[in-house]
N, C-alpha and C positions, 0 to 999 in steps of 0.2 A: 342746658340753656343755649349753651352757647352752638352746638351742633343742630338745636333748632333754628335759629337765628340765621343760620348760614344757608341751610335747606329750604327758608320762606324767603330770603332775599335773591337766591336763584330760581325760585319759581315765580316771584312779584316780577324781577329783572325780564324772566323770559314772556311772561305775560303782557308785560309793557312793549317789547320789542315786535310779538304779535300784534297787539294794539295796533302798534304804530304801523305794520306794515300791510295790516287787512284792516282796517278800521273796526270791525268787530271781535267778539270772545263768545259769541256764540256757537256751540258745537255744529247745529245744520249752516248757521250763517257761514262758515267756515268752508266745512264741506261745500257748498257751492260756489266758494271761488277758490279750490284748490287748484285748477288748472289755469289759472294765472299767477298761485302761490308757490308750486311744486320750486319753482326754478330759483326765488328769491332766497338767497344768502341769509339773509337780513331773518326773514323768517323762517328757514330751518332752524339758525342760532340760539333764535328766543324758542321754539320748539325743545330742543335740546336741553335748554338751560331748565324748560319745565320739567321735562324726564328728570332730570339732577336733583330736582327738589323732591319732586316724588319720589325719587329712588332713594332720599334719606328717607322719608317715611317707612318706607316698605323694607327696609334697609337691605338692598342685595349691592354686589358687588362689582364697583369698588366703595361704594359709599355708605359701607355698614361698621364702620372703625366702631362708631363708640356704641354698638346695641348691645353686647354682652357687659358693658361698662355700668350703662344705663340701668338693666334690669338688676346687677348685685349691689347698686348703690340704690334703689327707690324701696320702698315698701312694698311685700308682695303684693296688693290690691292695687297699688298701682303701677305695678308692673303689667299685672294681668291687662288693666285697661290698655295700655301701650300695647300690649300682643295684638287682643282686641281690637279694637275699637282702630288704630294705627293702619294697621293692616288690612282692614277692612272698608276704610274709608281710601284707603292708597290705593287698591285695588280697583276700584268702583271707579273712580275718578279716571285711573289709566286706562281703562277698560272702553270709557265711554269719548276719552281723546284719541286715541288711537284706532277703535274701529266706528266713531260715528263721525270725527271730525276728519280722521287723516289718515282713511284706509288706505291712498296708493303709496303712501311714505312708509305704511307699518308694512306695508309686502313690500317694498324695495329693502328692507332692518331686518328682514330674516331670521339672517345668519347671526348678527349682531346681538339680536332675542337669544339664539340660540346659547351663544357661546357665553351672554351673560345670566344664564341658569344655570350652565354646566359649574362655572367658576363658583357661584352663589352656594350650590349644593356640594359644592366640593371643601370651600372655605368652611359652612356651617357644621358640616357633617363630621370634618377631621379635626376642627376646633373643638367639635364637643369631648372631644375622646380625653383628654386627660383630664379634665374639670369635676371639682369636687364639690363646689359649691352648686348649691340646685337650682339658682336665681339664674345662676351665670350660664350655665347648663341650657336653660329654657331661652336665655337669649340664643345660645349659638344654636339651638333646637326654631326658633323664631327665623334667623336666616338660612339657614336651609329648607324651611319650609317654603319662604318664599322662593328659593329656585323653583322647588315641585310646582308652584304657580305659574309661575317665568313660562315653562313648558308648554304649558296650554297658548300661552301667547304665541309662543315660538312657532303653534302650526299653524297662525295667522288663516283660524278657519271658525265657521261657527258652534262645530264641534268640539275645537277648544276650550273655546268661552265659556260655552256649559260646562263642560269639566271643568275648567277655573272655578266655576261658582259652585258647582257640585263639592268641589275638595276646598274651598274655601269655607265653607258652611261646615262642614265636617268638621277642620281646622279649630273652628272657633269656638263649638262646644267641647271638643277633647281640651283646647287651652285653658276655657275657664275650667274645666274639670281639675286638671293638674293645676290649677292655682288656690283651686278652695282647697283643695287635699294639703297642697305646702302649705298654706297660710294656717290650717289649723296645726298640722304636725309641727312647723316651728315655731310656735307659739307657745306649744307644751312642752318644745323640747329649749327654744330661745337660743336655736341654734341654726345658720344656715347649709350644714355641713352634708354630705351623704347620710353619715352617720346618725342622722334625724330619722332616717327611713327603717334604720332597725329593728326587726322585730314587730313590725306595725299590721305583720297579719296576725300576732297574738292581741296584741293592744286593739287594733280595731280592724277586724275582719271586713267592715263596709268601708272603709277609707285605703284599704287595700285594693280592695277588688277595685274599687273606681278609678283610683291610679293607673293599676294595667290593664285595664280595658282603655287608658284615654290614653 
């Protein structure tokens, strides 16, 4: 609650400070008066501060503290939705600010894209390694996936974007996959532990198989 709280008050913040300094929130309205925008202070700031909010959405890094927090404390369905649905609306949204409102800003941020994918996939990827629980597991599995998205942005081309969406779509049926799969195996086992997955190609040959394929 409270890490949402924080991520819609810097994204309301930055949209206000937009507001105030283009009079519109429209993405083409936008786009046609970037080159009187590009130079204001005022509206990089509130630009910024919307990246901040999105970026708790999507949760990359530095601003993915509480995602593996999140997903061992909720119910698996609703974690799944958060993977989901989260992600997939964070995506869309940066997608369409970044190359329909403020394409000369997002090619001048790079490097910036770059280096905050690299971090993202590096945080989620090393975080997962000791984790026993499975909830927590698919959180730090959650942000490193968004680095692999970050990347697409990062080549600030439209080549990328397809790929974003190519491997974003992908994403989201392996996640719910791996979520229907936990949600019944800890159910019967009424545990969130590794230890739940044991032996589950004898117990159930199709709840296996769809695990490792997702």
């Amino acid at each position: 609650l409270i890490m949402g709280g924080l991520s819609s008050a810097f994204l309301v913040y930055g949209m206000a400070l937009v507001y105030g300094t283009s009079g519109v929130l429209g993405f083409d309205a936008l786009r046609d008066q970037m080159a009187a925008l590009g130079s204001s202070r005022v509206f990089l700031a509130g630009l910024i501060l919307i990246l901040v909010g999105i970026a708790f959405k999507i949760a990359v890094v530095p601003f993915q503290m509480g995602t593996p927090d999140v997903y061992q404390g909720s119910p698996t369905p609703t974690a799944a939705f958060l993977a989901v649905g989260s992600k997939a609306a964070g995506f869309a949204v940066l997608l369409r600010l970044l190359f329909f409102a403020v394409p000369e800003i997002t090619l001048k941020w790079k490097l910036g894209w770059l280096a905050v994918s690299v971090l993202t996939i590096l945080y989620g990827s090393l975080g997962a390694i000791p984790q026993r629980n499975l909830s927590r597991l698919m959180g730090y599995s959650s942000i490193a996936h968004a680095g692999f998205l970050m990347l697409g942005l990062a080549t600030v081309s439209q080549a990328g974007v397809a790929a974003m969406l190519f491997y974003l779509g992908a994403y989201l049926f392996s996640v719910l996959a791996v979520f229907t799969v936990l949600s019944l195996v800890m159910e019967e086992a009424d545990v969130q532990d590794m230890d739940a997955l044991a032996a589950l190609n004898r117990r159930s040959p199709l709840l296996a198989m769809t695990l490792a394929v997702a």
